[in-house]
C-alpha positions in Angstrom: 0.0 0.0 0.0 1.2 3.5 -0.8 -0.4 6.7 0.3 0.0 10.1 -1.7 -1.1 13.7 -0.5 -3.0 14.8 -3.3 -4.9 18.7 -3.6 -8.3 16.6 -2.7 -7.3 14.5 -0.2 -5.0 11.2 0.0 -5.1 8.6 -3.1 -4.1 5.1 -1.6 -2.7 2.9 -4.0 -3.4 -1.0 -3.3 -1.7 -4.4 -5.8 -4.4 -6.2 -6.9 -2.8 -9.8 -5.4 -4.3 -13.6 -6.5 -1.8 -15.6 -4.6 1.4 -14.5 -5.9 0.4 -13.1 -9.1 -0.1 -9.2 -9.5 -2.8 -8.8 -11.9 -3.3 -4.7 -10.9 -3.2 -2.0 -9.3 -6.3 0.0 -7.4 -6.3 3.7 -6.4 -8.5 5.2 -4.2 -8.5 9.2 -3.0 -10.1 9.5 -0.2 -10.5 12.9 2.4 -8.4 11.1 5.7 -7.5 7.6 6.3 -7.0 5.6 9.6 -6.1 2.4 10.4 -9.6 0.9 10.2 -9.8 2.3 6.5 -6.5 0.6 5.8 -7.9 -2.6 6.9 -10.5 -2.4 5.3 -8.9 -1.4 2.2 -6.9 -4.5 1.7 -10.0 -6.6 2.3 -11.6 -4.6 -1.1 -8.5 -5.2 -3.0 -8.4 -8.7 -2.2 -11.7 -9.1 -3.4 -11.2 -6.8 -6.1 -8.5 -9.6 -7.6 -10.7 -12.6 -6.8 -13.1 -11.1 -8.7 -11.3 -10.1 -12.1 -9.4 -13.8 -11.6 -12.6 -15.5 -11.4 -14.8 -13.3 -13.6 -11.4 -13.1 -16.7 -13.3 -16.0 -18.7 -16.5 -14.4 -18.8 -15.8 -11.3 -20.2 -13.3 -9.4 -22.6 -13.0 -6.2 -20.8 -10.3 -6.9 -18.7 -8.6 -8.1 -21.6 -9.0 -5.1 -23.6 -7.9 -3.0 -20.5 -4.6 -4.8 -20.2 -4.3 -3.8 -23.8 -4.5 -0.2 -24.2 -6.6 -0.9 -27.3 -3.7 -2.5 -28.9 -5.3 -6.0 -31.0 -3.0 -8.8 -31.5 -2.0 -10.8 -34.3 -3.7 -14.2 -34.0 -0.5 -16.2 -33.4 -0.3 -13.8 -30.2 -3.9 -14.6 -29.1 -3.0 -18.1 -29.2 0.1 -17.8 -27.7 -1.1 -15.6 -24.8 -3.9 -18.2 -24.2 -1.9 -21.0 -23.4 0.0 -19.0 -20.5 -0.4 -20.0 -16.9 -0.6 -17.7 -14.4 3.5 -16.2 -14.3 3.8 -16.5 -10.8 3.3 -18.7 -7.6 4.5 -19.2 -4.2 4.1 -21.8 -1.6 6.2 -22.1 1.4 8.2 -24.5 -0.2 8.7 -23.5 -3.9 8.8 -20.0 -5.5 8.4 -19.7 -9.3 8.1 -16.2 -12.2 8.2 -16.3 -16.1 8.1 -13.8 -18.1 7.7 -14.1 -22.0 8.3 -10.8 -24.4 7.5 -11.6 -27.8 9.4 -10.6 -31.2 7.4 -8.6 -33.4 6.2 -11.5 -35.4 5.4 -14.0 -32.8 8.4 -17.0 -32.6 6.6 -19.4 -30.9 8.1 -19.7 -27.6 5.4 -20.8 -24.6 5.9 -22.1 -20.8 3.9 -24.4 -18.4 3.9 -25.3 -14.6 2.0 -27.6 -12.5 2.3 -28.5 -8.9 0.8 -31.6 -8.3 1.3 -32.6 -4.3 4.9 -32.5 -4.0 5.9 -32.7 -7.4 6.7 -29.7 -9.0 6.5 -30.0 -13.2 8.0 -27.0 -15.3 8.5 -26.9 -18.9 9.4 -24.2 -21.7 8.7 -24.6 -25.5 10.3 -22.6 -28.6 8.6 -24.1 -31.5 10.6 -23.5 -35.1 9.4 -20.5 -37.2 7.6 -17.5 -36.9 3.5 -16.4 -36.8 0.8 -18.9 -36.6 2.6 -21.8 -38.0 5.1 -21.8 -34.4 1.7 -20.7 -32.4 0.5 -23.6 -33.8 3.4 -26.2 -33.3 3.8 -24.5 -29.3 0.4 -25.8 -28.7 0.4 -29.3 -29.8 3.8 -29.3 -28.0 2.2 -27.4 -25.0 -1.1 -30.0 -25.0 1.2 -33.1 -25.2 3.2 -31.7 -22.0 -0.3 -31.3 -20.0 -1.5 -34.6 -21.2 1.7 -36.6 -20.3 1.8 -34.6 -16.7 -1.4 -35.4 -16.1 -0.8 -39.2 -17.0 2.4 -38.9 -14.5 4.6 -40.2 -16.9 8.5 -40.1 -16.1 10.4 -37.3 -17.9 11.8 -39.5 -21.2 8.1 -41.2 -21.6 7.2 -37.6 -21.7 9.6 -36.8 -24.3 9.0 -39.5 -26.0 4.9 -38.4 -26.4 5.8 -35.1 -27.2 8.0 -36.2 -30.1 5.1 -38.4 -31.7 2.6 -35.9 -31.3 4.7 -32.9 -33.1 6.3 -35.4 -35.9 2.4 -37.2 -36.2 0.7 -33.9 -36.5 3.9 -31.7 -38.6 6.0 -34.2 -39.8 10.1 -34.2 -39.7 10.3 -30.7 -41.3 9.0 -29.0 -38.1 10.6 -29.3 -34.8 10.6 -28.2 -31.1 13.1 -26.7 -29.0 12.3 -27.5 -25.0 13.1 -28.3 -21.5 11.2 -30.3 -18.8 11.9 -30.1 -15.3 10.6 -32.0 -12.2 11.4 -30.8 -8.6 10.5 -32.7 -5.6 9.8 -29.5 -3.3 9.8 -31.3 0.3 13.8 -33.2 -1.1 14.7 -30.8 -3.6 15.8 -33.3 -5.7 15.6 -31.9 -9.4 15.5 -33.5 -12.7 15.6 -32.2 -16.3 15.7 -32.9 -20.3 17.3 -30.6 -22.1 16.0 -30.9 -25.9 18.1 -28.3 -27.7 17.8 -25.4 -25.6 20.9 -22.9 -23.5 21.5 -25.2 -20.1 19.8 -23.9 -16.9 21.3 -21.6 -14.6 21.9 -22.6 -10.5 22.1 -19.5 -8.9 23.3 -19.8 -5.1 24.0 -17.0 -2.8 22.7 -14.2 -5.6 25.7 -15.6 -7.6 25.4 -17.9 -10.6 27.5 -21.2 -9.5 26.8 -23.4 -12.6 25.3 -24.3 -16.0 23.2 -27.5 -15.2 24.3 -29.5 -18.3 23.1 -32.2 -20.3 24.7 -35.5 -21.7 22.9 -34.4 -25.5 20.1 -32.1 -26.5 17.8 -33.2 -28.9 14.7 -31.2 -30.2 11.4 -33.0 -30.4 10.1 -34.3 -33.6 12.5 -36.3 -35.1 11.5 -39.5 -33.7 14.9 -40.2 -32.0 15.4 -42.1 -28.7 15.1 -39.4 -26.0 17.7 -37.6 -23.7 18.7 -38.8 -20.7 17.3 -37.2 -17.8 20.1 -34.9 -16.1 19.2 -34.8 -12.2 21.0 -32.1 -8.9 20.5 -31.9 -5.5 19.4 -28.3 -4.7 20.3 -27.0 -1.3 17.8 -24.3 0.5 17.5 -21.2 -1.1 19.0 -22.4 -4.5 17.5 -20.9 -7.4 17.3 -22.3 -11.3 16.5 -20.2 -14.2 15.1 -21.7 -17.5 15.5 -19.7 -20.4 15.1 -19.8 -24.5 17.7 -19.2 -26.8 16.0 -16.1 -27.6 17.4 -14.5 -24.4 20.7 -14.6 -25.1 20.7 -14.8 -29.4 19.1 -11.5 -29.7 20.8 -9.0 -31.2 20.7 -4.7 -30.1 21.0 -2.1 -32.4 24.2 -2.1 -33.2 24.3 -5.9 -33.7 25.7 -6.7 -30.6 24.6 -10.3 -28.9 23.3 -10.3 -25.6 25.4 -13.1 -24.2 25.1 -15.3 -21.6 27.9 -13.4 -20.1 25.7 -10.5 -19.9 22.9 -12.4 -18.6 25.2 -13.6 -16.0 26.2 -10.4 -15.0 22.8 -9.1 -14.6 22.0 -11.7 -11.9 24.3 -11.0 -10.4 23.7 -7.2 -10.0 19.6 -7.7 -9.8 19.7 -10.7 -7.2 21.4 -8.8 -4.0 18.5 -6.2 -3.9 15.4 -8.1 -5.4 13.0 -9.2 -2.4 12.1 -12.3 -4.3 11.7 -14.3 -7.9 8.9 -12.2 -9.1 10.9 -8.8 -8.9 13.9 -10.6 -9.7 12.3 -11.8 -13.3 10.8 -8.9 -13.8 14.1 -6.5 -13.6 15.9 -9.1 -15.7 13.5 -9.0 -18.2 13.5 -5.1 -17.9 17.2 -5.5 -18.7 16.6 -7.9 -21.9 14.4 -5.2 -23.3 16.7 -2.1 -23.1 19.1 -4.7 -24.7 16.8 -5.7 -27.4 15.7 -2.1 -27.9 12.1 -3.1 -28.7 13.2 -4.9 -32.2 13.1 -8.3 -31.6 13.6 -10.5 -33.7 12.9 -14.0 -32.0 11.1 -14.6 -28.7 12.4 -14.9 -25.1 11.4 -16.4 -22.3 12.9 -16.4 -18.6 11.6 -19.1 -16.0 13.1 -18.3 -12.2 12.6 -21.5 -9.9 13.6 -21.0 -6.1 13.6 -24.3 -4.0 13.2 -22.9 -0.2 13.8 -25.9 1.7 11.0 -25.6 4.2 8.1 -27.7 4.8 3.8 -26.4 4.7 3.3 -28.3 7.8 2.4 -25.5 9.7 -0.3 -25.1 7.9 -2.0 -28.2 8.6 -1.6 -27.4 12.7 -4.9 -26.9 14.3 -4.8 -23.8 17.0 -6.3 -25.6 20.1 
C-alpha cells in the first residue's frame, strides 16, 4: 500500500494480489484515512483480484484494458492463451516467467504444474515465426499437460511429445524444450534438455553453474530421447530456465546479448530483489533495453527458487 497527499485528499494505491500473481493495481482518494480504512482497504483489493481472476473468462473487458486498445495478431492470441498464471508461491517452492514476444510471434510458450509435492515446469520454442510456431507451441504445450497429467517419467514424456509434433507436422517442423521435475519437500531436481541454452543454478545471488546435459535433442524427429540430467538443490537455491532467444538476440548495433551478460545481470539484480517475481521482472527489464524493442525472436525467462522448508504448519490446528 502506498499513500500520496493529493490537492483533494489522499489517493491510496493497493496491488491487486491472486496468490502470488499481480494482476493490478487499485487507487482510491479518499478525504483522511486511519487504520480501520486501511484494513478495510486490503480486504476490497483482495476481493477486487478474486473477482477479475474469477470473472477473466467471462468477459473481454479486462482483456482489452490490459491492452490499451492495442489488438493482437492471432499467433499472439493463441500464444497468450496457453499462458499460466506467471507467478506462484508456496512455502516450499517460488516460481516467475516472463515471456516478451518478437514482433512477429516466434513461438516460444511455458507451463507449470504442482501436483502434491511434485513440482513440473517446462518451456517450448517451436521452429518459425507467426501462426505456424503458435500452432506447433500448442500441440507441443497440450502433449506436456497430457503426459503430466498421466504422470509419466520425464523420457516417456519426451518420447509423447515427439510423436505428437512429428504425427501432427512431420520431420520438417521441430521443437526446442526443457522439462523439469522438482520434488519441493527433497529438492531433488530432474531435467531434459531438448536443444535449448543449459539452466542456470544461482546460489547466494551468484550464478555457481550451467546444469548441463549429456545431449540435446529437439522433439520431432522420432529419435530415442535424452537422458534425464538430475541435482541436488540446497535451501534457497534458485534455477533459471531460459530460450535461446534471451541470449541470441541481437541490439542495435548488432551486438549479442550473451550469456555473459545475462550472467552479469543476476548478479547485479539478485542482492537487492525481495524475491523471484521482482527478480524476473528486472531481468526482463534488462533484456528489453538490450533488445531495444526490435526483436527479432522470442524470449522467455523461467526463475525456480527451491526454499527448503516444509507447509506443515499449515496443517496445525490452534487448540
Amino acid at each position: 500500500m502506498v499513500e500520496e497527499r493529493q490537492a483533494d485528499g489522499l489517493r491510496v494505491h493497493l496491488p491487486l494480489v491472486d496468490g502470488a500473481d499481480e494482476v493490478g493495481v487499485i487507487s482510491i482518494t479518499l478525504d483522511a484515512v486511519t487504520e480501520d480504512d486501511r484494513r478495510l482497504l486490503r480486504r476490497l483489493a483482495a476481493l477486487i483480484a478474486e473477482m477479475i481472476i474469477s470473472k477473466t473468462r467471462y468477459t473481454d473487458h479486462f482483456f482489452k484494458a490490459r491492452r490499451h486498445g492495442r489488438p493482437l495478431s492471432l499467433a499472439a492470441e493463441i500464444q497468450y492463451a496457453q499462458l499460466p498464471p506467471l507467478a506462484m508461491a508456496t512455502p516450499q517452492v517460488s516460481l516467475a516467467g516472463a515471456l516478451q514476444p518478437a514482433r512477429e510471434v516466434a513461438g516460444d510458450s511455458l507451463d507449470y504444474a504442482l501436483n502434491d509435492d511434485l513440482l513440473h515446469l517446462a518451456i517450448i520454442d517451436a521452429m518459425g515465426h507467426g501462426l505456424e510456431a503458435a500452432l506447433l507451441a500448442t500441440v507441443a504445450l497440450g502433449a506436456h499437460r497430457r503426459g503430466r497429467r498421466t504422470d509419466v517419467a520425464l523420457r516417456e514424456l519426451y518420447e509423447m511429445m515427439d510423436r505428437s509434433i512429428n504425427g501432427t507436422f512431420g520431420t520438417e517442423q521441430f521443437v526446442t524444450a526443457q522439462m523439469m521435475r522438482l520434488d519441493i519437500s527433497t529438492g531433488y531436481l530432474q531435467w531434459i534438455n531438448a536443444g535449448h541454452p543449459a539452466p542456470i543454478l544461482i546460489r547466494g545471488h551468484r550464478v555457481i553453474e550451467r546444469l548441463e546435459s549429456a545431449d540435446r535433442l529437439p522433439m520431432g524427429f522420432g529419435l530415442p530421447a535424452p537422458q534425464v540430467a538430475e541435482a541436488r538443490l540446497r535451501p534457497g537455491d534458485k534455477v533459471l530456465f531460459f530460450t535461446d532467444g534471451v541470449i541470441e538476440e541481437r541490439g542495435p548495433q548488432g551486438q549479442e546479448f550473451h550469456e555473459s551478460r545475462l550472467t552479469d545481470a543476476i548478479e547485479r539484480i539478485e542482492p537487492s530483489s525481495t524475491g523471484v517475481i521482482q527478480t524476473v521482472r528486472r531481468l526482463a527489464s534488462t533484456l528489453e533495453r538490450a533488445r531495444s524493442g526490435e526483436a527479432h525472436d522470442d524470449a522467455t525467462l523461467f526463475l525456480v527458487e527451491w526454499h527448503g522448508r516444509t507447509a506443515d504448519h499449515l496443517a496445525e490446528l490452534d487448540v
